[in-house]
C-alpha positions as CSV (number, residue, x, y, z in Angstrom):
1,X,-48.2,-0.9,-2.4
2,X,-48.1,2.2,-0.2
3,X,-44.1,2.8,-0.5
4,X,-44.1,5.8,2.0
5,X,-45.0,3.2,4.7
6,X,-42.2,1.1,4.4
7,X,-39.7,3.7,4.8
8,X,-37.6,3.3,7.2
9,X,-36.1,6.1,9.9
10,X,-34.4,8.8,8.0
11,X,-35.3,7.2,4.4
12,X,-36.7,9.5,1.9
13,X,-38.8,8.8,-1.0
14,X,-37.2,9.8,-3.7
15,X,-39.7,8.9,-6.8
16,X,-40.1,6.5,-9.4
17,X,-37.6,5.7,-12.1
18,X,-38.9,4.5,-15.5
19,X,-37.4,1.5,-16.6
20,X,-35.6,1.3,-20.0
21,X,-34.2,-2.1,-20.1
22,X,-35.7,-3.2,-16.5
23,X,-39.0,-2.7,-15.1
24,X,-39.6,0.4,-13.3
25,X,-39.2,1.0,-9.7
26,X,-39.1,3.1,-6.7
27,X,-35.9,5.0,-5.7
28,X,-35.6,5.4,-1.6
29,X,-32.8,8.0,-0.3
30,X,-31.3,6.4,2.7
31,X,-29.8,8.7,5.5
32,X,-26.2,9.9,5.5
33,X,-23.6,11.4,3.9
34,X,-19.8,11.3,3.6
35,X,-17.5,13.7,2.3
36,X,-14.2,13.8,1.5
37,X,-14.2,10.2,0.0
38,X,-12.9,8.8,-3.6
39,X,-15.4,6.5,-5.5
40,X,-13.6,3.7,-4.4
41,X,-14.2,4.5,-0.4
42,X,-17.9,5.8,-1.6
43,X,-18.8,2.5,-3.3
44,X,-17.9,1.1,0.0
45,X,-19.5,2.9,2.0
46,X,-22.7,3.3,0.2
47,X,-22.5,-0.7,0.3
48,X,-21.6,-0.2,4.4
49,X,-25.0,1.5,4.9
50,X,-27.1,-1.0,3.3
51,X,-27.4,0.3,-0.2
52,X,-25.8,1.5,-3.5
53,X,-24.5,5.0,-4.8
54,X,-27.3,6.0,-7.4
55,X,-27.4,6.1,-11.0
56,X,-26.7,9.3,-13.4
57,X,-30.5,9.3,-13.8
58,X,-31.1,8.8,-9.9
59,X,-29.1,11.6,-9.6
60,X,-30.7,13.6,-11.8
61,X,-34.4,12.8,-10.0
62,X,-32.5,13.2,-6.2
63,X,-31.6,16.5,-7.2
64,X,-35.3,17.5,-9.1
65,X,-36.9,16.2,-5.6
66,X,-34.7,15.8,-3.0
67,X,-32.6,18.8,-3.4
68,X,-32.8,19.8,0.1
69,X,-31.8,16.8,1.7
70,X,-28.4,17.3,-0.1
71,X,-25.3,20.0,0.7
72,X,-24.4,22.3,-1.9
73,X,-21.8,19.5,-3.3
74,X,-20.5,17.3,-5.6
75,X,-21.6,13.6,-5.8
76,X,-20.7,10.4,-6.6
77,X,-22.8,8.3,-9.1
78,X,-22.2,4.4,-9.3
79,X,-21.2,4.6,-13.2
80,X,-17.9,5.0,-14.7
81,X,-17.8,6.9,-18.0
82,X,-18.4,5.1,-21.1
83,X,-14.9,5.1,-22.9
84,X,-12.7,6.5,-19.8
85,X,-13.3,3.9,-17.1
86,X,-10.7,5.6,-15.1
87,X,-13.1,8.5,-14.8
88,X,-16.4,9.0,-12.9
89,X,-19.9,10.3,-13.4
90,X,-21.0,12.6,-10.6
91,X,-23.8,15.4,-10.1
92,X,-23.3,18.5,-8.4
93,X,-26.2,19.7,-6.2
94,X,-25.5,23.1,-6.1
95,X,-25.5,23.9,-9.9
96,X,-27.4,20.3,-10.8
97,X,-24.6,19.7,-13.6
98,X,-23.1,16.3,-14.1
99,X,-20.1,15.9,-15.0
100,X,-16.9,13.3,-14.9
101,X,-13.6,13.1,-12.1
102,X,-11.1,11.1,-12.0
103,X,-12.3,8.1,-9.3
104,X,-9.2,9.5,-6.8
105,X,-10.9,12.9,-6.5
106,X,-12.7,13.1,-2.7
107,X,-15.9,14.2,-3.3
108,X,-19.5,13.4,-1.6
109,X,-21.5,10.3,-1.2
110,X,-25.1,9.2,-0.5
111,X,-26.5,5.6,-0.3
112,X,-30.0,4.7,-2.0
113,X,-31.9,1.8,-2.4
114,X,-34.9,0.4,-4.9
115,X,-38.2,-1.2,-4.2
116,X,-39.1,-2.7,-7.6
117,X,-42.5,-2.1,-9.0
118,X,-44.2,-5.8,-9.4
């Protein structure tokens, strides 16, 4: 499957993620950004725009090869921390550290989507 063909207008391939429980897969960045927005509104939003918020390990491959197509922010990941579900995991792309907010905080969002690997 040639995944760079079935990108669509301002999608970005992002890489592949090795699966650990799932198969592996292909991880698209889809275009857009908001800012200012709790996780709540981001989960929304991401959903809005035809995708999902990405993983902790998304994250970590968006920023080791789509760096660029972020701003120097923070981020919103899809997973709540472990034992504090009121809390947050998030990735900053100007440092590249991930850490945990509290899912009021207003930080930044971006939408991806997976192709799955048959």
């Amino acid at each position: 499957m040639q995944v760079r063909a079935t990108l669509q207008d301002g999608e970005a391939y992002a890489g592949l993620i090795l699966g650990k429980d799932e198969p592996d897969y292909h991880l698209i960045l889809l275009p857009g950004d908001a800012a200012d927005v709790s996780w709540p509104t981001a989960t929304e939003w991401a959903a809005a725009h035809g995708g999902v918020l990405p993983t902790r390990r998304e994250l970590a491959l968006l920023f080791a090869n789509l760096r660029e197509a972020f701003e120097r922010n923070w981020y919103w990941s899809s997973e709540p921390h472990e034992t504090r579900t009121q809390l947050v995991w998030g990735q900053n792309f100007a440092s590249g550290i991930q850490t945990i907010y509290g899912r009021p905080y207003r930080g930044h969002a971006r939408a991806i989507r997976r192709i799955p690997i048959p």
